[in-house]
Structure formats: C-alpha cells, structure tokens
N, C-alpha and C positions, 0 to 999 in steps of 0.2 A: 184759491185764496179765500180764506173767512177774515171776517173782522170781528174784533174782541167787542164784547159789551161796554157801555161806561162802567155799568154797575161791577164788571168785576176786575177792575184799578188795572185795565191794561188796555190799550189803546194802538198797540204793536199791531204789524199783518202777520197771520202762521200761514208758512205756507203747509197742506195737509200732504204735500206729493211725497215727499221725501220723510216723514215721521213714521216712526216704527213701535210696535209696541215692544212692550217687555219679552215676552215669548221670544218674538222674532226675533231679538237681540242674541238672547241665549241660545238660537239654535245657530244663529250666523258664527259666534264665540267658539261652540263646539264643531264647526264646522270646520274655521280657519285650525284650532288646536290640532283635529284629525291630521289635518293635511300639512302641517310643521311635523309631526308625529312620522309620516310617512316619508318625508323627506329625508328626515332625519337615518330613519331606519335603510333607504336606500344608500346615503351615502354612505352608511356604514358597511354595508354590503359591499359596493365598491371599495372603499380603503382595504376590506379584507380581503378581496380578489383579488388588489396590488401587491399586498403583502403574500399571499401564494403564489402567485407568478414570482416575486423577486426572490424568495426562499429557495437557496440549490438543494437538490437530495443530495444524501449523508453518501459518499463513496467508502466502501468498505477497504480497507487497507490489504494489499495484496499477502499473498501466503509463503513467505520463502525458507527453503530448508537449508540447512546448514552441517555440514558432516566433516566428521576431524578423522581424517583415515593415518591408522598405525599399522605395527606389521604385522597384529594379531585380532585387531577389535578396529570398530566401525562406530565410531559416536554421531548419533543423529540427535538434530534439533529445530523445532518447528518455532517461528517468529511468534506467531502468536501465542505460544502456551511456553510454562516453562518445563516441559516436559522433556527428558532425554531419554534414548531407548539406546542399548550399544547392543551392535550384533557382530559377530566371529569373523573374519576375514578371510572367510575358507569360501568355496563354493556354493553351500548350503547359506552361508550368511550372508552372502551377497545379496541371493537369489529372495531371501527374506525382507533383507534391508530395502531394494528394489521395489517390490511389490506391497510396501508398507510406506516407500513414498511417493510411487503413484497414485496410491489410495488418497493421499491426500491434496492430487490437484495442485501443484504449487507453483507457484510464477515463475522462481528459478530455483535451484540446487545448484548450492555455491560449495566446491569442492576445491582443497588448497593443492597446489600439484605439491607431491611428495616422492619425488624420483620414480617414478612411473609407477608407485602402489595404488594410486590412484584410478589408473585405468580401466582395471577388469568392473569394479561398481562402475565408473563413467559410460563403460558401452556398456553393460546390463540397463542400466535406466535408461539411454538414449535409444535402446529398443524397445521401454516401455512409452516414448515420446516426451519425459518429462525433460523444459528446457533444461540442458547442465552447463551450468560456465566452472570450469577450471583455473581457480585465481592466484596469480604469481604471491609466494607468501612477504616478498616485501611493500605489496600492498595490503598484506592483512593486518602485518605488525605497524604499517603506519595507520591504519585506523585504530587500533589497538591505543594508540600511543595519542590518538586526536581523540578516541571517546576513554580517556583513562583507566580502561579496563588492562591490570597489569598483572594481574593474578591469571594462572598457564594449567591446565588441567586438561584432559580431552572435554571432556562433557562443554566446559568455559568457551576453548576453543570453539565446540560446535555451537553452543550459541551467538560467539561472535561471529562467526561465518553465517548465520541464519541475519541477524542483525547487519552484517556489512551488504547483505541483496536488500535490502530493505530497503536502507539510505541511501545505497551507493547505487544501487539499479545497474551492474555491471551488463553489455551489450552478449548478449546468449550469440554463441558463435556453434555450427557444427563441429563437433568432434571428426579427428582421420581418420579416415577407416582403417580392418586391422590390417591390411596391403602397408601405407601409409604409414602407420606405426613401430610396424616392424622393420621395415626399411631407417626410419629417422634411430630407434634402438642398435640399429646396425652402424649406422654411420655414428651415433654416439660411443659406439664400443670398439670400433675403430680410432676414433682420435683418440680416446682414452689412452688404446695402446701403443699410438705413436709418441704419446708423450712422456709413455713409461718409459718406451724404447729411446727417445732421447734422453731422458733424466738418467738412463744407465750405463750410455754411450760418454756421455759428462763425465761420472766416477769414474767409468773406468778410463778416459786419458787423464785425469787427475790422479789417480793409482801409480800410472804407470811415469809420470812425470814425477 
C-alpha cells in the first residue's frame, strides 16, 4: 500500500498488488479472445459430428425386371430405366433373354402366369439363379387399376410388371421342378377332359329327350 501526496488532490490508499499496466491488459484481452475462439471452434466440431452420426446413407433402390410373355415375343423391362428389349419365344430367345437378365442382377423377375407359356423362360432363369416370382394376373390388373395405368401393350405390360416387384415386393417362391410340372400339366389336361366328357354326355341326353 503507498499513500498519495497532498500535493497531488488525492488523499485515497492504492493498493499496487492488483494494478496492471496497459500491455498486460491487452495480452490478458487477447488471451481470454483466443480461448472463446477455440471454444467456439470445438463446439462446432462437435454439432458436426452429431450431425454425421444422425445422417442415414442413401439406400439405393432395388433392380426389378418385369417381362410380358406372348406366344411369339418376350417383352423385358428393367425398374430403373425405361428401356425395353423383346426377344423371340423360341429357344434361342429364351436362352437370350435369360442371359441378359442375369446380367443385370435383379432383386426379382416378376413374370404373369400365362397358361404355362411362361414356364420354359421361368426354369431357364431359375437356372441362371435369378429370383422369379410368377404373378397371378389378377393381381396385376389390380395394381394396374390402383396406380391408373390403363393403356395394354406388351412393352406397358412389361413395365408394369417391372414396377409391381418394386412396390409390391411379391415373396420369391421356388419354382417345381420339371417332374412337378409335368405331372400338375397332366392332371390339368385331365380334368379338362372330363368336363368336355361331361358337357357331351349333357347334349347328348338332351338330344335324345
């Protein structure tokens, strides 16, 4: 502690312990700034670390093919593109059409049963491993009719059949082997013919009555 002179109009005690000069001011100033600065910078690092943990990655949307089988042509159509290829219904086009959509990897191949023309491409792909579901066509037409696509072409067809594995994610079932097939073809051709045989058995005692 000093005491002030008379002479110079102050008569107060200073205490010297605690006074600072100017310098020392400004380096304390820039000191506390530094270290607001660094805080600052920290928590902002943090928020962005938050913010990349919370961000999910982008899932890419799965690849599904879609194929409208007739009694002479083979319409293929891939979900993602609006690309359609059609190939021959013969054994060469099969064997084409097969090998052009395993190449492409796809989640499912969604093929509409069409009185068993569908089969011969269904076991050709399912021996390339590509999953196939074979879809009842009155679940095509009712999608058809829920996403209002009402215009009917093969190409159409096959894109809607590409679009209904999309949405609809129908459950991939094995196909029957050809044992299996040929037998249920048999017993299909079978009752066929008993119900000719009754519808003829009919006329003829109406004939005769």
């Amino acid at each position: 502690m000093i005491e002030c002179l008379p002479e110079s109009g102050c008569g107060r005690s200073i205490d010297l312990r605690y006074t600072e000069t100017v310098g020392q001011r400004g380096r304390h100033a820039q000191i506390s700034q530094k270290a607001r600065i660094v805080v600052r910078v920290n928590q902002t690092r943090i928020m962005q670390g938050r913010a990349k943990k919370k961000k999910k990655p982008m899932t890419k949307e799965e690849v599904c093919v879609g194929v409208d089988v007739a009694k002479s042509t083979l319409d293929v159509a891939v979900s993602d593109s609006g690309e359609t290829r059609q190939f021959a219904n013969d054994d060469e086009g099969i064997s084409q059409a097969a090998r052009y959509i395993a190449s492409l990897k796809p989640a499912r191949v969604i093929i509409e049963a069409t009185g068993s023309l569908e089969m011969p491409l269904a076991a050709a792909l399912q021996a390339d491993n590509p999953p196939v579901v074979v879809i009842n066509p009155r679940q095509v037409r009712d999608f058809a009719r829920a996403t209002g696509i009402l215009a009917k072409t093969d190409s159409i067809d096959a894109r809607l059949l590409a679009l209904f594995g999309v949405r609809i994610k129908p459950e991939i079932r094995l196909l029957p082997g050809r044992n299996a097939r040929e037998m249920h073809n048999l017993l299909t051709r079978r009752r066929q013919l008993i119900e000719m045989l009754t519808a003829e058995r009919n006329r003829l005692l109406q004939a005769v009555q």
